[in-house]
C-alpha positions as a Markdown table, in Angstrom:
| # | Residue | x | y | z |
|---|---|---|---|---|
| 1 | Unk | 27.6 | 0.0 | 4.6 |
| 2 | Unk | 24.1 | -1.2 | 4.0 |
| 3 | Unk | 23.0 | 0.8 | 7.5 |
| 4 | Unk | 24.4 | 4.0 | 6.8 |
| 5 | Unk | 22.4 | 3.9 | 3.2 |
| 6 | Unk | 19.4 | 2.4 | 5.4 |
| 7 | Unk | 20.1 | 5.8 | 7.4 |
| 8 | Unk | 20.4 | 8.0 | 4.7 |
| 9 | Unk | 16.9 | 6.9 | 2.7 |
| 10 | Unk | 15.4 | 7.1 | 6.4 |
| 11 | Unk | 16.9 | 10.8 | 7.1 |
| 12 | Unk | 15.8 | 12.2 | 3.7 |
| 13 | Unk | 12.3 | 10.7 | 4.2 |
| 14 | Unk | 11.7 | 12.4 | 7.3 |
| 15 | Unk | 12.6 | 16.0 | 6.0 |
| 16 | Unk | 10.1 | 15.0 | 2.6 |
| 17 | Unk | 7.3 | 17.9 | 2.4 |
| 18 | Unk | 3.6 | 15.8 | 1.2 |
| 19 | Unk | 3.0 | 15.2 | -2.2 |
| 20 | Unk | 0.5 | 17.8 | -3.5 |
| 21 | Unk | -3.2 | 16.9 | -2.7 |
| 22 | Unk | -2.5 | 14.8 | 0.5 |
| 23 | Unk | -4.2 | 15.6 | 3.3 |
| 24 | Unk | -2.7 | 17.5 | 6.3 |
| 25 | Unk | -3.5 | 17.3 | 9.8 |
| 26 | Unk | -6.2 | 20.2 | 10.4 |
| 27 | Unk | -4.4 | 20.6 | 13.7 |
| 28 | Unk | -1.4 | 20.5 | 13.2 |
| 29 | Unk | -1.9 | 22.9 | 10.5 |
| 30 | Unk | -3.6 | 25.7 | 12.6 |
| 31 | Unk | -1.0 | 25.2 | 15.2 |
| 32 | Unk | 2.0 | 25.6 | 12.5 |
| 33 | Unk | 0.4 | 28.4 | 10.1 |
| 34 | Unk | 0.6 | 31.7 | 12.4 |
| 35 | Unk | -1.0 | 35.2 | 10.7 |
| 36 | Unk | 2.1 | 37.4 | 10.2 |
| 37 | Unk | 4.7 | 35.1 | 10.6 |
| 38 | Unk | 4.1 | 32.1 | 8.3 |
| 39 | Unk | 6.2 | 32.4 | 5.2 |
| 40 | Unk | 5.3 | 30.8 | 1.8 |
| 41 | Unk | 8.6 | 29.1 | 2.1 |
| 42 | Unk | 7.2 | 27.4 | 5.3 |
| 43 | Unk | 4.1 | 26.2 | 4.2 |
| 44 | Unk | 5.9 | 24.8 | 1.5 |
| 45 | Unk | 8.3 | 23.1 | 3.5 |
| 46 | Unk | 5.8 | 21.9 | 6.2 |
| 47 | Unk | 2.6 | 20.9 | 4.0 |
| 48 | Unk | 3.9 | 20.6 | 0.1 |
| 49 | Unk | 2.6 | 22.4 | -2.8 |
| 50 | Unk | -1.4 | 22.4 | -3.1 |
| 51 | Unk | -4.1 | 23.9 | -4.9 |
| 52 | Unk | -3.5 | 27.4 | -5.2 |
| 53 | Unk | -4.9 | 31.0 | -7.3 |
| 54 | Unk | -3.0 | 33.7 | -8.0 |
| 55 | Unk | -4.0 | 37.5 | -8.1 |
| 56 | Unk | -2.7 | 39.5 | -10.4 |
| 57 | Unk | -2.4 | 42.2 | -6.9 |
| 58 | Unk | 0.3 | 39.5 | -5.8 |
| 59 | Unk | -2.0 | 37.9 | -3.4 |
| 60 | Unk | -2.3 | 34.3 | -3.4 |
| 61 | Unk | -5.1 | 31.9 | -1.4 |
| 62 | Unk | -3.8 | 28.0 | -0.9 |
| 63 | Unk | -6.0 | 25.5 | -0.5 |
| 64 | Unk | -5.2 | 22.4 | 2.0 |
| 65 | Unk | -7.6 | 19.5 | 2.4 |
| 66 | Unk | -7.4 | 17.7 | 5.7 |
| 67 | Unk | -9.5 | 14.2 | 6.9 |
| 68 | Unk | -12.7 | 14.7 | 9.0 |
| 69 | Unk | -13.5 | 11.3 | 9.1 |
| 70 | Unk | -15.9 | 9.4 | 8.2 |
| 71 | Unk | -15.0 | 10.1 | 4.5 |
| 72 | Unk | -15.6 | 13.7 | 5.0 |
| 73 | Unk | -13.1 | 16.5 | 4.6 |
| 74 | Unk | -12.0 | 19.6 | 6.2 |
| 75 | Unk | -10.8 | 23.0 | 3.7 |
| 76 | Unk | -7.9 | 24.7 | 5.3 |
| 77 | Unk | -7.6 | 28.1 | 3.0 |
| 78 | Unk | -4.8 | 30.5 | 3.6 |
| 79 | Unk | -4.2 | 33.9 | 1.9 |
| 80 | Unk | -0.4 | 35.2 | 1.2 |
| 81 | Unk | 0.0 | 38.8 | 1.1 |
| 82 | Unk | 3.0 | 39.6 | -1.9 |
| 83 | Unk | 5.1 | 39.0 | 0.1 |
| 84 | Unk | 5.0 | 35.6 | 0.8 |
| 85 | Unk | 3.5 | 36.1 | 4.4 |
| 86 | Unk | 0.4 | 34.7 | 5.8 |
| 87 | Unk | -2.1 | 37.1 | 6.3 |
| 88 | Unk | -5.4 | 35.2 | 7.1 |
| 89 | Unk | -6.3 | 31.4 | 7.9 |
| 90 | Unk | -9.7 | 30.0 | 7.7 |
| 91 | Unk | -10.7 | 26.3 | 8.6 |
| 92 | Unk | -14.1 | 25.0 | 7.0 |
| 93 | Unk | -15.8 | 22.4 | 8.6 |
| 94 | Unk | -17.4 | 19.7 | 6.7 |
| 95 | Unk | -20.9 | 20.8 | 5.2 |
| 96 | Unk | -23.5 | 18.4 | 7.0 |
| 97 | Unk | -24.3 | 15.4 | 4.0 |
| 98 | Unk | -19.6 | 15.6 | 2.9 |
| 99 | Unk | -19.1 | 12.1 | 2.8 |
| 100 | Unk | -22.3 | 10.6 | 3.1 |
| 101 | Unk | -22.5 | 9.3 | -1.0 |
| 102 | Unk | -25.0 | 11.8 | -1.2 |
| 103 | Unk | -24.5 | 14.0 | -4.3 |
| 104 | Unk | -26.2 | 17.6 | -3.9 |
């Protein structure tokens, strides 16, 4: 008995989507988010909710954060056509001084 609810809590961790504001893998992301095929459902699904704006067109950009290192971060933005589809992806690098304590 106490295996199969050991299995259970282990199974429904695994399919758990990030809580919002964690950081996703940059490359994993890029690799999983494809232009024209991506659905909002499956960015949802894959990386959690996140920071997101709203146009009043129906247009929405997303806003995932993933580790650089060093203390530095990475901005992976995405914008979703009405739809619901992924339309364009951009990956920011770090801005040289992200990290350093340095406040500019």
């Amino acid at each position: 008995m106490l295996a199969a609810l050991l299995g259970a809590a282990v199974a429904g961790c695994a399919t758990r989507a990030p809580a919002p504001g964690a950081m996703v893998g940059a490359d994993h992301f890029t690799e999983t988010v494809v232009p024209g095929r991506t659905t909002r459902a499956e960015l949802l699904a894959a990386f959690g909710p996140t920071k997101r704006v709203a146009f009043d067109s129906g247009i929405e950009t997303w806003l995932y954060t993933a580790d650089a290192g060093a203390g530095r971060s990475e901005e992976l933005v995405v914008l979703l056509d009405r739809d619901g589809i992924v339309r364009k992806l951009r990956r920011r690098p770090p801005y040289p001084g992200d990290g350093d304590g340095q406040r500019r």
